[in-house]
C-alpha positions as CSV (number, residue, x, y, z in Angstrom):
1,X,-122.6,-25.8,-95.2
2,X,-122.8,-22.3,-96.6
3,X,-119.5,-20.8,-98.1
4,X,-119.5,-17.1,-97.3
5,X,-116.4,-16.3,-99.9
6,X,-118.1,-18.7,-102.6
7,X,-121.1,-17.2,-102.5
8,X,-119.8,-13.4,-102.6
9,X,-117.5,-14.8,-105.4
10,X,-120.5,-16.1,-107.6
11,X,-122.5,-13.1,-106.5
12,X,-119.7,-10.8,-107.9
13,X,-119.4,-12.7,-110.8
14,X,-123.1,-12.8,-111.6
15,X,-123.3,-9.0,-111.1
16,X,-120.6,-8.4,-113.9
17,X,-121.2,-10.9,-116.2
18,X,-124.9,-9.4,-115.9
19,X,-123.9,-6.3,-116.7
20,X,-121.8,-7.3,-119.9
21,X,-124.5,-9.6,-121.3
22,X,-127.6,-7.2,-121.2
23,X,-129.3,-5.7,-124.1
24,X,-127.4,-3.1,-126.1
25,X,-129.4,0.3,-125.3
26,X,-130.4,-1.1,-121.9
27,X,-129.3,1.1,-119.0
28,X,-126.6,-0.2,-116.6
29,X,-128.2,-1.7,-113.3
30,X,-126.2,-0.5,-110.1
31,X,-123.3,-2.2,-108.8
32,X,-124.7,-4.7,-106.2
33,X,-121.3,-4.7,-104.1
34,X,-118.3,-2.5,-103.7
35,X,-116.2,-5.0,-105.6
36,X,-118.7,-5.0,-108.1
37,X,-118.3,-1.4,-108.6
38,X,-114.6,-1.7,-108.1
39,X,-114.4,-4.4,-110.9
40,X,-116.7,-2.8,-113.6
41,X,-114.2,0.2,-113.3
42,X,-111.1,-1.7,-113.6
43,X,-112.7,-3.9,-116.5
44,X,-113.5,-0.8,-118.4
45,X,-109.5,0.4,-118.2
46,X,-108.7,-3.2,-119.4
47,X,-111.0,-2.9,-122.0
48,X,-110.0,0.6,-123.1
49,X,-106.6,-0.7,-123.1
50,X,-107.1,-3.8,-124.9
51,X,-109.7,-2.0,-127.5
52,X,-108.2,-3.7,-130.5
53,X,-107.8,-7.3,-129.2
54,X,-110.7,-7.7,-127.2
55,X,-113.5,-7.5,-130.5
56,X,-111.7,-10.0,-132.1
57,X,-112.8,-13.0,-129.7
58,X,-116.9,-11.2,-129.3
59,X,-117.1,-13.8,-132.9
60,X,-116.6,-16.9,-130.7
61,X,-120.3,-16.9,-129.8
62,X,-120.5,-20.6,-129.5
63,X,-116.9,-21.7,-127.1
64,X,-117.3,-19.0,-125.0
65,X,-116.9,-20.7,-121.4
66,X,-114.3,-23.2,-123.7
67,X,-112.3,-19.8,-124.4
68,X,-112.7,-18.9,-121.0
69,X,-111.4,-22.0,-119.6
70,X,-108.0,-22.2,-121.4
71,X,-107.5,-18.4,-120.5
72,X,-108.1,-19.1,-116.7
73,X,-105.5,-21.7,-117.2
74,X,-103.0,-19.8,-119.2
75,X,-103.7,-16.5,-116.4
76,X,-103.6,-18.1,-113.8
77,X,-102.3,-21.6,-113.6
78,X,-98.7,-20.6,-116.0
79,X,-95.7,-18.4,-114.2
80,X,-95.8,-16.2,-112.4
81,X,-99.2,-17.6,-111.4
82,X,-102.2,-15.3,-110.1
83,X,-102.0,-11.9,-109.5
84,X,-105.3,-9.2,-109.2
85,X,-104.5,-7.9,-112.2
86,X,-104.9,-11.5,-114.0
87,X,-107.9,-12.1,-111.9
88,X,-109.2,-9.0,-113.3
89,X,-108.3,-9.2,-116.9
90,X,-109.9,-12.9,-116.9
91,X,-112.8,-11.6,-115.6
92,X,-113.1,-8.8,-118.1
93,X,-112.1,-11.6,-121.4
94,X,-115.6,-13.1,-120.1
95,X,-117.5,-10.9,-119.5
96,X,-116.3,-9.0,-122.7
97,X,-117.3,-12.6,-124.6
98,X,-121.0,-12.3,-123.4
99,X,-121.1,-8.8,-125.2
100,X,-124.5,-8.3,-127.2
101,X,-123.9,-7.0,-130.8
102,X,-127.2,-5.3,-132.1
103,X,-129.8,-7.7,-133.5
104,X,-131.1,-7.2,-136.8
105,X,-134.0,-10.2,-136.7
106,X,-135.7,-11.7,-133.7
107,X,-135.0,-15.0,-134.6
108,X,-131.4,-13.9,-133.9
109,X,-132.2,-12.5,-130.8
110,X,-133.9,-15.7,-128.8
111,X,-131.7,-17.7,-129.8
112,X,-128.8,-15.6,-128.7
113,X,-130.2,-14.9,-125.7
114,X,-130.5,-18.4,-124.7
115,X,-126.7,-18.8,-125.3
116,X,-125.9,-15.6,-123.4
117,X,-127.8,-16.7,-120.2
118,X,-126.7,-20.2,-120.3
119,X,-123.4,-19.3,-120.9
120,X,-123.5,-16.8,-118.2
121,X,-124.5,-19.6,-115.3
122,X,-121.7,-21.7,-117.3
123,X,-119.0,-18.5,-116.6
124,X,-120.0,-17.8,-113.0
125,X,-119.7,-21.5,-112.3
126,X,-115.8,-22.3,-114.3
127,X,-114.8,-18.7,-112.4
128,X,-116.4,-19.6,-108.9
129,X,-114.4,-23.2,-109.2
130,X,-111.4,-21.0,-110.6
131,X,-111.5,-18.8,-107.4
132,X,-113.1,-20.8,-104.9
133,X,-111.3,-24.3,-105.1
134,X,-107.6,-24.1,-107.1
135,X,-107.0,-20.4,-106.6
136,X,-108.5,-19.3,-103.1
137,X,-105.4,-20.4,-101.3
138,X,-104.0,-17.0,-102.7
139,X,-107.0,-14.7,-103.2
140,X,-107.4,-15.1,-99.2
141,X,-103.7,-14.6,-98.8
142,X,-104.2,-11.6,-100.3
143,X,-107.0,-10.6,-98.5
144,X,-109.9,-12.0,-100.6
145,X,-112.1,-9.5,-102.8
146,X,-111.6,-7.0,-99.9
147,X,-107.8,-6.8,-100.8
148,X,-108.8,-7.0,-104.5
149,X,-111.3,-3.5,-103.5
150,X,-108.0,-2.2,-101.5
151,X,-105.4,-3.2,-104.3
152,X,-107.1,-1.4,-106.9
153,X,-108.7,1.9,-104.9
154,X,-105.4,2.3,-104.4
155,X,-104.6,2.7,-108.2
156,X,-107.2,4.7,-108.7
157,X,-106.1,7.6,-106.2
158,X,-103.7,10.4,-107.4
159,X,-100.3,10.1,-106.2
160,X,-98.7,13.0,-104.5
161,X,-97.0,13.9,-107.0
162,X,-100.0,14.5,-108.9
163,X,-101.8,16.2,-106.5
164,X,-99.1,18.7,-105.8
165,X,-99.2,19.4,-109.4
166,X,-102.8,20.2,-109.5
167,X,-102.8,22.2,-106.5
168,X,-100.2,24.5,-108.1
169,X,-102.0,24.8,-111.3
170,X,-105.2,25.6,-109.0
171,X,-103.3,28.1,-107.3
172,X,-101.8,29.9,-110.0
173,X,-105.5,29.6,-111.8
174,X,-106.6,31.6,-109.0
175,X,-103.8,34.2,-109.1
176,X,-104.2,34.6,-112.9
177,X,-108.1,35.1,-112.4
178,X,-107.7,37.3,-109.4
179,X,-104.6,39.5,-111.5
180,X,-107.3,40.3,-114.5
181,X,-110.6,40.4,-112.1
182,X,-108.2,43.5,-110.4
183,X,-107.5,45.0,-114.0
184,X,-111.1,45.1,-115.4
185,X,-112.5,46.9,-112.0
């Protein structure tokens, strides 16, 4: 019987680990669902933020799904236990792990590029059982990878704060450019 969620889980999961593994150079394909657009922006503010830490592990070229294993556990099964942001941040260690440094000899590069895709189908498979078998009791609580879209759009938007802010500085922009447009006439 066809699992709907598993299948949107490994198809998200493929779309981003895609995306991280391909050649340096090579131009980003498009997102192939909202949550994959949604994730490869909240993985780049995790990696921005995590710039100095995250290179480190890119070395561990041959334990990366072994890496990615005790980090699942240590996100996700420890206190306070998942959240969307650890779902996230997991998904961003692996996918930063499948990272292609520039080759300087072919020889290099097929054999690296065996690893990458093999280790790539190895990923989407430990995250799919990750999401799809211990943790999906609270991803679907929390409204599956719709609510992980929803949780993190709304992060993304300006509070009102913010956008009463800009509006003033618009405003008086406006003023200012009216006041010396009225001067130089």
């Amino acid at each position: 019987m066809v699992d709907p969620f598993r299948e949107r889980t490994a198809r998200l999961l493929m779309d981003y680990l895609e995306f991280c593994a391909r050649e340096p150079g090579t131009p980003a394909p498009a997102p192939s669902t909202p949550e994959a657009a949604v994730l490869r922006h909240v993985a780049a503010r995790i990696q921005e933020a995590n710039r100095n830490v995250l290179p480190l592990y890119r070395r561990c070229r041959r334990h990366r799904v072994e890496l990615v294993a005790r980090m699942a556990q240590r996100l996700l099964d420890e206190d306070p236990g998942p959240s969307w942001g650890r779902v996230a941040s997991l998904v961003t260690f692996a996918g930063s792990l499948l990272e292609r440094p520039p080759q300087t000899t072919r020889r290099q590069e097929k054999r690296d590029d065996d690893g990458v895709s093999r280790d790539c189908r190895l990923l989407v498979a430990l995250l799919c059982a990750q999401f799809c078998e211990r943790h999906r009791a609270w991803l679907m609580a929390n409204g599956g990878w719709d609510g992980f879209c929803l949780f993190f759009s709304q992060s993304f938007q300006p509070s009102w704060e913010r956008q009463l802010v800009w509006f003033f500085l618009a405003y008086w922009t406006a003023i200012i450019i009216i006041y010396f447009w009225i001067k130089l006439l």
